[in-house]
C-alpha positions, 0 to 999 in steps of 0.5 A: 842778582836779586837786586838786578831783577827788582830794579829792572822791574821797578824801571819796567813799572816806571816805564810803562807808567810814564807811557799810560800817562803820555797815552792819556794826556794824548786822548784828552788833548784830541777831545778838545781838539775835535771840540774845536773841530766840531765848532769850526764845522758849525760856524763855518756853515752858519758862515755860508762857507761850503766844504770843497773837495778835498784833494792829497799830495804825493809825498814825494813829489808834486802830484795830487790825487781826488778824494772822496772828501770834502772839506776845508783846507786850513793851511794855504799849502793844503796840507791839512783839512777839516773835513765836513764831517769835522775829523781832521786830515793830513792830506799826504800819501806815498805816490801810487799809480792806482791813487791816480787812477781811482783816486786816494783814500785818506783816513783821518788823523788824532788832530793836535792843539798844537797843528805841527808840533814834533814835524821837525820843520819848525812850522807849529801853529795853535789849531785855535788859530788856524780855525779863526784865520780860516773862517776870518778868509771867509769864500776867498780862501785860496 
């Protein structure tokens, strides 16, 4: 019975030693991405190109709620943004009477090196990329 308990510490240990890791590496790839982020905001100024107002979709249907952010959109289907704060958002919420009336509030999200990666619909694209495609669209951003 001894060697039941021992093992199933070791794997507990293990366990938990493989999460602070996964945690870890998570926190340092959200500081380069929010570098990047920070850049963007800076040159997307020096470039003249203004934040808009930020507006979210309903999950579950085609409805758009205001903000209170601005910001810029970096996929053509305005499904995230930089906002001029330089934090990243993903501009969806559960549909909701109240957010059409009063507008939604939208906190930031961890932004990734990797925009997409584990959505499971196959859409992946580096952040650094998307940044480049955005200021390279200059005001004629759709």
């Amino acid at each position: 019975m001894d060697d039941n308990r021992a093992w199933t510490e070791r794997r507990k240990q293990a366990v938990a030693g493989h999460a602070a890791a996964l945690s870890a590496d998570r926190e340092a790839e959200a500081e380069r991405a929010a570098a990047l982020l920070a850049d963007f905001v800076r040159e997307a100024s020096a470039r003249g190109l203004t934040p808009g107002p930020l507006r979210v979709r309903a999950v579950d249907r085609n409805a758009t709620y205001r903000t209170r952010l601005r910001g810029w959109y970096l996929k053509r289907n305005r499904s995230v943004a930089v906002g001029e704060d330089g934090r990243y958002y993903v501009l969806s919420v559960p549909a909701s009477l109240r957010a059409r009336l009063t507008g939604a509030e939208i906190a930031p999200s961890l932004p990734r090196l990797v925009v997409g990666a584990g959505g499971g619909d196959g859409e992946t694209i580096p952040l650094a990329q998307l940044l480049t495609r955005r200021l390279d669209a200059g005001v004629t951003w759709p």
